[in-house]
N, C-alpha and C positions, 0 to 999 in steps of 0.2 A: 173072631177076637184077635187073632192074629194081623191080621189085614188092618185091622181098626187101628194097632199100634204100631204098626209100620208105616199107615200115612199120619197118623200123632209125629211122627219122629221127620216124618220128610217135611210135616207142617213147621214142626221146632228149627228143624236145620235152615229154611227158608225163611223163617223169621229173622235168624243168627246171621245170615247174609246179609240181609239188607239193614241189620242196625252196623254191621261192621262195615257195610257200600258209606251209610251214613255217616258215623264216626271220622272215617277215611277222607267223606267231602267237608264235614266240619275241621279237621285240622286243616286241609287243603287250604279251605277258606280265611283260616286266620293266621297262616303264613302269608299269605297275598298282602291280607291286610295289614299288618308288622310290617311286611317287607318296604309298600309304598308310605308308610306314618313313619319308617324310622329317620329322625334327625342327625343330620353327620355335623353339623356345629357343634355339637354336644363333647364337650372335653372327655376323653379315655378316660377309664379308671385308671388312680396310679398315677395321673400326670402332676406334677413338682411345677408350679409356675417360678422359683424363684431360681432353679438351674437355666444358667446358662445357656442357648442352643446352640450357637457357636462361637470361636474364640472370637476376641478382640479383633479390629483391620489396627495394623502399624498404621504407626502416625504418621508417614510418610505418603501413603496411601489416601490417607483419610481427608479427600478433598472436594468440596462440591463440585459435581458433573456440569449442573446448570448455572453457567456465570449470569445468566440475568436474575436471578432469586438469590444475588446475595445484599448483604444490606446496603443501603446507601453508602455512600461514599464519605468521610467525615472532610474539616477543613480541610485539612492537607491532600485531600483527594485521594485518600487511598481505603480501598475497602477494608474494612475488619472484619474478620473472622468470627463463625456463630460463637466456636466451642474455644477450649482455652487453648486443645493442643493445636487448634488451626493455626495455621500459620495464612500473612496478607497476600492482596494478590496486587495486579499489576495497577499505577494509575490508571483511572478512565477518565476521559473525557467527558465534561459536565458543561451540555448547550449553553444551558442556563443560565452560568456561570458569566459563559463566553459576549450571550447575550446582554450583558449589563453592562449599561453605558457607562457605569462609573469603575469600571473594570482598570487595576492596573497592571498591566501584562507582568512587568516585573517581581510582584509580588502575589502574582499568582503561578507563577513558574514555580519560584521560591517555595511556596507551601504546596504545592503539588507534586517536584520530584525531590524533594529534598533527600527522602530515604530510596528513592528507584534506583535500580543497577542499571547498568548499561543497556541492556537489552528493555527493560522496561522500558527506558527513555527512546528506546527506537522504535518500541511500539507505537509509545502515545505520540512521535511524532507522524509516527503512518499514519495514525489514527486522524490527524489536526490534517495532513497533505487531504486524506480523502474528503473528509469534511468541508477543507477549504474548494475541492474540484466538485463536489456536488452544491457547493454553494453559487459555485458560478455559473456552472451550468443551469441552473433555478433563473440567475441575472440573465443570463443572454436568453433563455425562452422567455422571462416577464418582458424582455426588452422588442424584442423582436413581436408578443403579442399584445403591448402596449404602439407599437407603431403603425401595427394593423388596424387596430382601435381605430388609433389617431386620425386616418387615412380617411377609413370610413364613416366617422363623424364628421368629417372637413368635409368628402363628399354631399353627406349628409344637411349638413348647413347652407353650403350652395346651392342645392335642390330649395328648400326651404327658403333660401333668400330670392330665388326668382320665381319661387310660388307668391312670398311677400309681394312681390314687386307689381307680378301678375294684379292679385289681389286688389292693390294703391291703384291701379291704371282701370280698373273695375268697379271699383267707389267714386272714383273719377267721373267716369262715364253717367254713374248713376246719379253724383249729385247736378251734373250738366242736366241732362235730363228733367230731372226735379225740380230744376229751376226754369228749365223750358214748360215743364206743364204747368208752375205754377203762372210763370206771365201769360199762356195759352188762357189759363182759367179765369184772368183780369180780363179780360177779353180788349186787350191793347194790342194795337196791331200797331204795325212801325209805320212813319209817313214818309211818303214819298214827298220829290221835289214838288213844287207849285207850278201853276202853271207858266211861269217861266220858263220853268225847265223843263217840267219834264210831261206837261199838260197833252204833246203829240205824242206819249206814248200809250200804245193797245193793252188792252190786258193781258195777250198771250204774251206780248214782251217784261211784263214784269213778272212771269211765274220764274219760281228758282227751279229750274230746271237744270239737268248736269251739265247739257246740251248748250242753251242758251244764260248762263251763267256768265261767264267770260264775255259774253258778248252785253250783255245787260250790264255788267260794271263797266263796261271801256266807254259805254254810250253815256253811262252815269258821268263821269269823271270828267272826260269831251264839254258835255253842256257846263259842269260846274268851271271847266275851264272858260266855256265863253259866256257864262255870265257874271263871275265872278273873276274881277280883275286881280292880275298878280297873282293868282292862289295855282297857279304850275309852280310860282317861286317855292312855296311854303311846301305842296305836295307834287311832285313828280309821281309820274306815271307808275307803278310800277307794279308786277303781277299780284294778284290778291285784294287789291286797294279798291274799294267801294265805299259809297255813302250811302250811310246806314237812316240818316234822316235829316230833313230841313228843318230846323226849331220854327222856321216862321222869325218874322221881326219882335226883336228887345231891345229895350234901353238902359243906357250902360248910366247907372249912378254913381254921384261923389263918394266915394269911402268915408270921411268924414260928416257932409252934412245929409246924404242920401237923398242931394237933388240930381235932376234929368240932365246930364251932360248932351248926349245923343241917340239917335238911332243904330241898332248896330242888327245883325242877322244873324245866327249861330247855324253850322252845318256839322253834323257830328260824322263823322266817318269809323270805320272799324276800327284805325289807333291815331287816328288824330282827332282833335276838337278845332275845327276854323270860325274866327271870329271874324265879320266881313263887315265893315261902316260901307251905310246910304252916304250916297254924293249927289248932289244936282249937278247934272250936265250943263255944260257952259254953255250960254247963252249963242256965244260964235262958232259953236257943232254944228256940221252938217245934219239939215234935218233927217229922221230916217223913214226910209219907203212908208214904213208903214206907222200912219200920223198917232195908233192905238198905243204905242211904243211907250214905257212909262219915262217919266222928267228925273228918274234918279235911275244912279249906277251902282253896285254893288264892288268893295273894295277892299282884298284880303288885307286885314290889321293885325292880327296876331294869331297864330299857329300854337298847337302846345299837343305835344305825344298825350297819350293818356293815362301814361305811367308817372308823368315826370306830374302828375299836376295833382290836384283834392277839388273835386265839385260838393259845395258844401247847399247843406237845403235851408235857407234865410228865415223860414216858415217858423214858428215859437210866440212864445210869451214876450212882449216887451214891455217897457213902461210903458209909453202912450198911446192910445187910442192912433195918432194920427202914424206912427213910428211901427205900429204894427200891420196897416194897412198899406206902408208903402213897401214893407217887409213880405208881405204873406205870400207874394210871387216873384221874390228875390231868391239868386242863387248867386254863391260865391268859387269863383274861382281863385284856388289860392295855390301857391308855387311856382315853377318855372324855371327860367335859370338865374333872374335875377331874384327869386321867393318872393315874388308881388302877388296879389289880391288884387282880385277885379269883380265889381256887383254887379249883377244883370237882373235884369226884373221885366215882364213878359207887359207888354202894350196894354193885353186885356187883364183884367182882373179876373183871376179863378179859371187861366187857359191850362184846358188838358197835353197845351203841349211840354209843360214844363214836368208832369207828372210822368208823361210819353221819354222825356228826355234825360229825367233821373235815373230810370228803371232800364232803358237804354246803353248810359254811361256804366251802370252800376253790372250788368252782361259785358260788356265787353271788356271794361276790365276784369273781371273774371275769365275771361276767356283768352286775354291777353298775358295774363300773369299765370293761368293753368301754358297755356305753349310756350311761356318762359321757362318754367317749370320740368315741362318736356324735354326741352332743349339742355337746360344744365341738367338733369337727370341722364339725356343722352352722352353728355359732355362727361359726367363723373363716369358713366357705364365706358366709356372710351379711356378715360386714366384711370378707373380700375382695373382694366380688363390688362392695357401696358403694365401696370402697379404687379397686377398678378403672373404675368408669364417672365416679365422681368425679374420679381422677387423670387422666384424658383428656379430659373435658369441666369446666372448673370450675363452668362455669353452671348445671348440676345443684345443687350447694350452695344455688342461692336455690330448687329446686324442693322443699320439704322435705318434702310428698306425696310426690311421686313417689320420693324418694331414701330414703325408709322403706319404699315396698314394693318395691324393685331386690334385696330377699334374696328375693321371693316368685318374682320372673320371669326369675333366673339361667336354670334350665332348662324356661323356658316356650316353646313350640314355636309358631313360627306357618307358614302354608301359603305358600308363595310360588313359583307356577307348578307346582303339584301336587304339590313336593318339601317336606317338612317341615324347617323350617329354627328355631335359637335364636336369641335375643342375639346371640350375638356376632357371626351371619350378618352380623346390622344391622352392626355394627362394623367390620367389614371392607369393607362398601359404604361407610360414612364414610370409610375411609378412601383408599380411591379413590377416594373425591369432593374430597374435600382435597388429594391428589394431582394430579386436574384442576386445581382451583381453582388452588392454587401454580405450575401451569406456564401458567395464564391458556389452558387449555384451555374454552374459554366454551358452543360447542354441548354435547359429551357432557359438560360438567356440569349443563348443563339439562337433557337428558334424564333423567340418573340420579335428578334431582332431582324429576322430573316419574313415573318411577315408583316413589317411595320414596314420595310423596306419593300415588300411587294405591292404593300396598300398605295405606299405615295408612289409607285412606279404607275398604278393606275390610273393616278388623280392627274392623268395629263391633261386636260382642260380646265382642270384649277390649281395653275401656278403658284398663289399663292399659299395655299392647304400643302401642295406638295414640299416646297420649299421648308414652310415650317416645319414639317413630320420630320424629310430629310434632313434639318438641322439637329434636330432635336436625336435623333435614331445614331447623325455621325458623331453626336460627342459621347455616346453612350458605347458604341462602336469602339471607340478609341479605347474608352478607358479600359473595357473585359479584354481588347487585344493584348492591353499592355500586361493585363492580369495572366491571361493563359503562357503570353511568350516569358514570365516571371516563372510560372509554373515548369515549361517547357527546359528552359536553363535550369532548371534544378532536378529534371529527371530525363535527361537527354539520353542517360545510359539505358535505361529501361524501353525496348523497341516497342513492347503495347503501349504504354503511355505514349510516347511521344507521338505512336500514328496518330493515337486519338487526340492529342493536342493541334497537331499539323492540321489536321479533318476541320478542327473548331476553327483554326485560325485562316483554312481557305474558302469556308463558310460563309467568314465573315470579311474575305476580302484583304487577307493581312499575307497571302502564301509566301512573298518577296521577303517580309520581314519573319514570317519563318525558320526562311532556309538561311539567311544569314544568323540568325539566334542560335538555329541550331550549330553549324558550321564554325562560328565563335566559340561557342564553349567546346565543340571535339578539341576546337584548337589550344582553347585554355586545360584540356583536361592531358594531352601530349604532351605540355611543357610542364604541367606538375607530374606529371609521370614521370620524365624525363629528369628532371631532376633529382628525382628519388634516386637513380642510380650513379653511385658515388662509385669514383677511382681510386683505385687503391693498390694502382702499380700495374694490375696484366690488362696492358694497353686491348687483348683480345676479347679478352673479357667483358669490357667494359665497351665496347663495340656492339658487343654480343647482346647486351642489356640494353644500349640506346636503340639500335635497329629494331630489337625486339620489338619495346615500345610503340617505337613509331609506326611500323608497319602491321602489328594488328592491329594499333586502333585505328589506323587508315581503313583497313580491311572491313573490320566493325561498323567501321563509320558510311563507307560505301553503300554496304549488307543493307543499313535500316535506311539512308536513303533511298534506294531503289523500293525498298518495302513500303514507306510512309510518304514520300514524295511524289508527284507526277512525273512520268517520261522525260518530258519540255526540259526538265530543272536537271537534269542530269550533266550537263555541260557542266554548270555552276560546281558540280563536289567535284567532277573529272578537274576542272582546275582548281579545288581546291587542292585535291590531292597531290597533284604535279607542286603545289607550293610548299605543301609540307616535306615532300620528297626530295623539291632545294632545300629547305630548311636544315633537313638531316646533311644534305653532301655538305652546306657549309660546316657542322660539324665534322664529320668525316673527315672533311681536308682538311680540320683544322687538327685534328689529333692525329694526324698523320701527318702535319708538315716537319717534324720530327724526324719519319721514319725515309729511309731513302726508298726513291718509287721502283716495284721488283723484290724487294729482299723478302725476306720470310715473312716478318710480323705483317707486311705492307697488304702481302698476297692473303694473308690468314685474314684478317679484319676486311679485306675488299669480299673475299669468298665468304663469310659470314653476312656481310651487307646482303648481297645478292641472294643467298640463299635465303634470307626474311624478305627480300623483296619477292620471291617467288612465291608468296600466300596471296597477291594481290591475283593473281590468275585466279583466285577462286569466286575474283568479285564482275571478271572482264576486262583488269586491267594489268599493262605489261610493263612495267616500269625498271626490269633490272638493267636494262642498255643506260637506263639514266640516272645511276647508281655511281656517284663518283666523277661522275661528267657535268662540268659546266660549274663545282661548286666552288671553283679559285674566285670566278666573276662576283658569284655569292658574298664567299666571306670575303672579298677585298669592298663590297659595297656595306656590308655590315658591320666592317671591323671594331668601328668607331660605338656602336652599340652593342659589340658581345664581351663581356669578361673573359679575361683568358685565364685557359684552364679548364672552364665548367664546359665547355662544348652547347652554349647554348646561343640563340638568337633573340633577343628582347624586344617585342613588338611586331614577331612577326606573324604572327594570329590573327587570322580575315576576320 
């Protein structure tokens, strides 16, 4: 019994645990859960939204941080303030404004500082200075990438105009062609002379061959000279000239009433039409060998280019039966030099020589007026090509060689790094060289310049190509020298620059005009130094100051020559320096002819000379022995151009 309620009680006690384990994990749990659900937005109890949280900012204070969030700007140009206690801020500038063409500056000054203080007004003019420099800067890059444009749409154009050109001489070809296979397909073949003429020749002689070509027209022309009288007068020999066909015999009609005056024979040649009259041989002619020989002669009558003239076809509707049959194998010859008309009309009725003979005249003037065509095409392409190297360079105009054969070397080809390159290659490197030049791009314009210069030193077997490069290279040469030695005179003092100036200018072949550039302005920059130093009574003093002068910037002057100069040019500043060195003793003598030679002052201002002359030892030079010697010769040769008093020499600057 005992036992039974002891484990009763350890069963009670162990129940007691685990509801109070339990209880323990349910509050656990809904703290967790509280903790992560609690919202911290949620306003404190007790909080007063209409206090205050902290005081007032003074009104002095109380100014917006971010000038771009304030509000527009009113007429007068000046910002207003959100709040009342704000106070305005400075004028701004309004593009806008600026951009209106109907803008008058006067009256918008007026209404934009009229209330700004002083310093406001020095803003807004910073403000207008920057404005105005970022505007330009905008013009010189549109300007400079408007010229780039320009360049290579011009290139552009002239590719295109000799693809056109290409193209015309291509169409050309084709409609020659077209009109060869159309007569091919009439199946007309050209006639040869009769057998007068040309009756003993074989057939291998009349092939057109490349070969026998030349020789086939001389034998042509030969017979039509001997059997046709006078017609060397009308047509002389001359290379190209062949007969294209014998008409056979026609009879030349009245213009008026279209009756048979005569016999006549027509021979068509490549640019001439020969009209030749039958003659009977006189009866008192020696007979000839051969008794077959005909009783008439053939007799050139009238000659006529085949441009200068119109072969008209007679063929048509007329009123009369009898008017149209004597018509139907008439042709008219009309023009000339006197503009006459002449009718010819064919022996037989319905002969294919007259159809032979239209379609003949009608090829070769085509073919006469296409190589005319040629030719003033080649003619224009020769003064345009002048037109163009002239209108871009004028200085070509005084080269009156070379500007006579610029038709020959339009498409003359030179080599340049293994690619074959024209003219106009060059021209386009000029013009990126000008391009440097203009934006005072000074290295890679010497470069360019340095191998345009090595290309035409190449082109020794083509004189002409070289010539042109070299003209063209020396005027461009010129002009960047004068630019760099401009440069050079304005920063002679600074020894890095001027090496690198000197470099560019013997680069390009200019080293002579260098070293005088340079050497001029040291000299100009001693006398305005020397000036500076004014007297003012202690005669040593003022010794002490001109020596000074002169002999460091001798010393200076030596330093960057030897630094920036070649060895060779060392002579050149060694006498320049001896010049400037007389320069000073004529001073020196001159403020000492005053003082007796030996006394104090005399010895004090020679002993100062000397002892500034003793800086030139640091350059290799010993100049104090000639310090005060030789300078009586000086200034008695300069008297007449130095003022006295000032201890200067006027002009005497190498």
């Amino acid at each position: 019994m005992v036992l039974e309620d002891e484990d009763n009680r350890v069963a009670r006690l162990q129940r007691g645990d685990l509801l109070l384990a339990r209880d323990h994990h349910r509050r656990t749990s809904d703290l967790v859960k509280k903790r992560y659900s609690t919202r911290f937005n949620e306003l404190p109890p007790g909080f007063d939204p209409t206090v205050n949280p902290m005081p007032s900012i003074p009104t002095q204070y109380d100014q917006p941080r971010n000038q771009d969030r304030l509000a527009p700007p009113s007429r007068s140009g000046r910002v207003e303030a959100g709040g009342e206690g704000g106070s305005g801020a400075g004028p701004q500038v309004d593009v806008r404004a600026l951009r209106d063409p109907s803008l008058v500056p006067e009256q918008y000054v007026t209404e934009t500082l009229s209330e700004a203080t002083e310093d406001e007004i020095r803003e807004y003019e910073l403000a207008l200075r920057k404005l105005k420099s970022r505007a330009s800067t905008d013009l010189q890059q549109n300007v400079y990438q408007n010229r780039t444009q320009f360049i290579k749409i011009s290139k552009e154009a002239e590719k295109l105009k000799g693809e056109m050109r290409t193209l015309r001489n291509l169409m050309a070809e084709l409609k020659a062609n077209t009109t060869a296979l159309r007569s091919a397909s009439n199946n007309v073949e050209d006639t040869g002379f009769n057998s007068q003429i040309g009756g003993g020749m074989s057939r291998r002689d009349k092939r057109s061959s490349v070969a026998d070509r030349t020789a086939l027209w001389s034998s042509q022309m030969q017979a039509l000279y001997k059997n046709v009288e006078g017609s060397q007068k009308f047509l002389p020999n001359t290379p190209g000239r062949h007969v294209v066909q014998n008409a056979g015999p026609w009879v030349e009609l009245d213009n008026a009433t279209y009756r048979s005056r005569r016999t006549m024979q027509i021979f068509l040649l490549n640019d001439h039409l020969l009209i030749a009259s039958r003659k009977k041989r006189k009866t008192d002619a020696p007979v000839p060998a051969d008794s077959r020989a005909p009783m008439t002669k053939l007799v050139a009558d009238r000659c006529w280019h085949l441009l200068d003239v119109e072969v008209v076809d007679m063929a048509g509707p007329s009123d009369s039966s009898s008017g149209r049959n004597k018509l139907a194998d008439a042709i008219m010859v009309r023009g000339g030099g006197q503009n006459e008309s002449f009718i010819y009309r064919t022996e037989k009725p319905e002969d294919p020589e007259k159809a032979a003979l239209m379609l003949n005249i009608r090829k070769r003037v085509e073919e006469l007026r296409r190589n005319l065509q040629s030719e003033r095409e080649a003619t224009n392409k020769a003064k345009e090509t002048i037109n163009y190297f002239a209108s871009r360079d004028p200085g070509l105009l005084q080269k009156t060689e070379l500007l006579e054969t610029l038709s020959d070397i339009k498409d003359m080809l030179i080599e340049v790094d293994g690619k074959q390159q024209n003219l106009r290659w060059v021209e386009s490197q000029m013009d990126e060289l000008d391009i440097n030049i203009a934006l005072q791009q000074i290295e890679p314009s010497v470069a360019r310049i340095e191998k345009l210069k090595s290309l035409a030193y190449s082109l020794k077997n083509n004189t002409i190509a070289q010539d042109f490069i070299s003209f063209k290279v020396d005027e461009r040469r010129a002009k960047l020298a004068a630019l760099v030695v401009r440069e050079l005179t304005s920063t002679h003092h600074q020894q890095k620059k001027t090496k690198q100036t000197v470099s560019w200018l013997t680069r390009l072949g200019f080293e002579d005009r260098a070293r005088e550039a340079y050497l001029e302005a040291r000299s100009e920059t001693i006398q305005k130094r020397s000036r500076q130093c004014i007297f003012q009574g202690d005669l040593n003093q003022y010794i002490w100051e001109v020596s000074f002068v002169y002999f460091t910037i001798i010393r200076n002057t030596v330093s960057c020559f030897q630094t920036c100069f070649p060895p060779p040019m060392m002579s050149a500043c060694v006498k320049w320096a001896k010049e400037e060195v007389d320069a000073f003793n004529a001073i020196l003598d001159r403020q000492l002819s005053g003082e007796e030679k030996g006394s104090e002052i005399w010895t004090e201002c020679m002993d100062t000379a000397k002892a500034h002359a003793g800086v030139l030892a640091e350059v290799g030079l010993d100049f104090r022995d000639l310090v005060g010697q030789g300078a009586k010769q000086t200034s008695d040769a300069s008297s007449s151009n130095a003022p006295a008093g000032l201890g200067l020499i006027m002009g005497q600057a190498v």
